[in-house]
C-alpha positions as CSV (number, residue, x, y, z in Angstrom):
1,X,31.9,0.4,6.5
2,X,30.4,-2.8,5.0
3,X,30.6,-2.9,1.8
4,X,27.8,-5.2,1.1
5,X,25.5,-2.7,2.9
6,X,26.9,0.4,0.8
7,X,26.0,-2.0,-2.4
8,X,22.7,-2.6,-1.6
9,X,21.9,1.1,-0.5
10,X,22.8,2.2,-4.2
11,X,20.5,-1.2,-5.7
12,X,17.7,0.0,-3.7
13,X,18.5,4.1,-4.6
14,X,18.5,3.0,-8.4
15,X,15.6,0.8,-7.9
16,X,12.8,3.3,-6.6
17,X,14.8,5.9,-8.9
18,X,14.0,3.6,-11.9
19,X,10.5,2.8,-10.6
20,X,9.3,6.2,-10.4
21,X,10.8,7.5,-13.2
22,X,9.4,4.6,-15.4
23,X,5.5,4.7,-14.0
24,X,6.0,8.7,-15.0
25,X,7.5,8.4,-18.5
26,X,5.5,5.4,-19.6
27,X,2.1,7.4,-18.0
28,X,2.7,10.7,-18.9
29,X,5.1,9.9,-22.5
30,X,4.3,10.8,-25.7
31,X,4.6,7.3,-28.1
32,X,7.9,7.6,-28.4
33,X,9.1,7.9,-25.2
34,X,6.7,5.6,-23.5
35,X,9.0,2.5,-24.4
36,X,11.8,3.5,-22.5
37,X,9.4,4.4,-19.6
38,X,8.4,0.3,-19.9
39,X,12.2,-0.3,-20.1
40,X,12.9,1.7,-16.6
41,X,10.0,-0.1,-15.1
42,X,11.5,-3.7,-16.4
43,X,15.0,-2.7,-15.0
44,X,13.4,-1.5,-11.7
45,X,11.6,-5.0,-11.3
46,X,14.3,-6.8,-12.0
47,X,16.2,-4.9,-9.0
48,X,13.5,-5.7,-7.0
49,X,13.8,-9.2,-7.9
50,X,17.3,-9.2,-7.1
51,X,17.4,-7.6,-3.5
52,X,14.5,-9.4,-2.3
53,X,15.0,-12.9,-3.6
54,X,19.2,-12.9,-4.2
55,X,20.6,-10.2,-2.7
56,X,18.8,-10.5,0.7
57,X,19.6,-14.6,1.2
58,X,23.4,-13.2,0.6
59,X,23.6,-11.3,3.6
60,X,21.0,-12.0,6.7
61,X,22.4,-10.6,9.2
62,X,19.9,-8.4,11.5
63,X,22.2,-5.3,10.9
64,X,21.8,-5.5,7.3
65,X,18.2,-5.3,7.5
66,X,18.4,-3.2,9.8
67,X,20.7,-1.2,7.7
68,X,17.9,-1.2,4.5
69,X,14.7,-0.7,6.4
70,X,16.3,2.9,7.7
71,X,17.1,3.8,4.2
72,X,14.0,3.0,2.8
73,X,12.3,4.8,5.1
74,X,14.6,7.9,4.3
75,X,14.3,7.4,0.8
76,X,10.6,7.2,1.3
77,X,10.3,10.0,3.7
78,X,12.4,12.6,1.3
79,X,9.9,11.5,-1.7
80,X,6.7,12.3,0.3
81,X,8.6,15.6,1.7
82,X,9.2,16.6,-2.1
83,X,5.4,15.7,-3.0
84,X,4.3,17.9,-0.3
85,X,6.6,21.0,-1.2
86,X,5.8,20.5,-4.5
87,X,1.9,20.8,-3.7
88,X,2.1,23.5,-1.9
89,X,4.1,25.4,-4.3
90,X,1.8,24.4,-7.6
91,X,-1.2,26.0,-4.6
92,X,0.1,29.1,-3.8
């Protein structure tokens, strides 16, 4: 396996993970918790940063990308299947 490509998959799992998590705490938080919901969202960005700006220039081969724009659209698929099972278990 390429490692490089195993790396980045875990960035980019932490990143949404981080993301999501931090819109929800710092949204939905009580006072207390809504400063580490601001400090998920910093870390998330600064993931962001990294993969799109350094981590990207690192390694730009076509299979690479290839490699990230299929796991994104996994990770991204799996979030909207949860949503929907989740909806249509708060309707029934």
């Amino acid at each position: 396996m390429n490692t490089e490509l195993i790396i980045s998959m875990g960035l980019v799992g932490v990143m949404l993970s981080m993301l999501g998590m931090g819109l929800l705490i710092a949204y939905y938080g009580s006072s207390k918790t809504r400063n580490v919901g601001f400090t998920f969202l910093i870390v998330g960005a600064g993931l962001a940063y990294y993969l799109a700006e350094i981590g990207m220039d690192a390694y730009p081969n076509q299979s690479f990308m290839n490699g990230m724009l299929a796991f994104v659209g996994g990770m991204i698929g799996g979030i909207i299947g949860i949503i929907v099972f989740l909806i249509a278990i708060i309707k029934s």
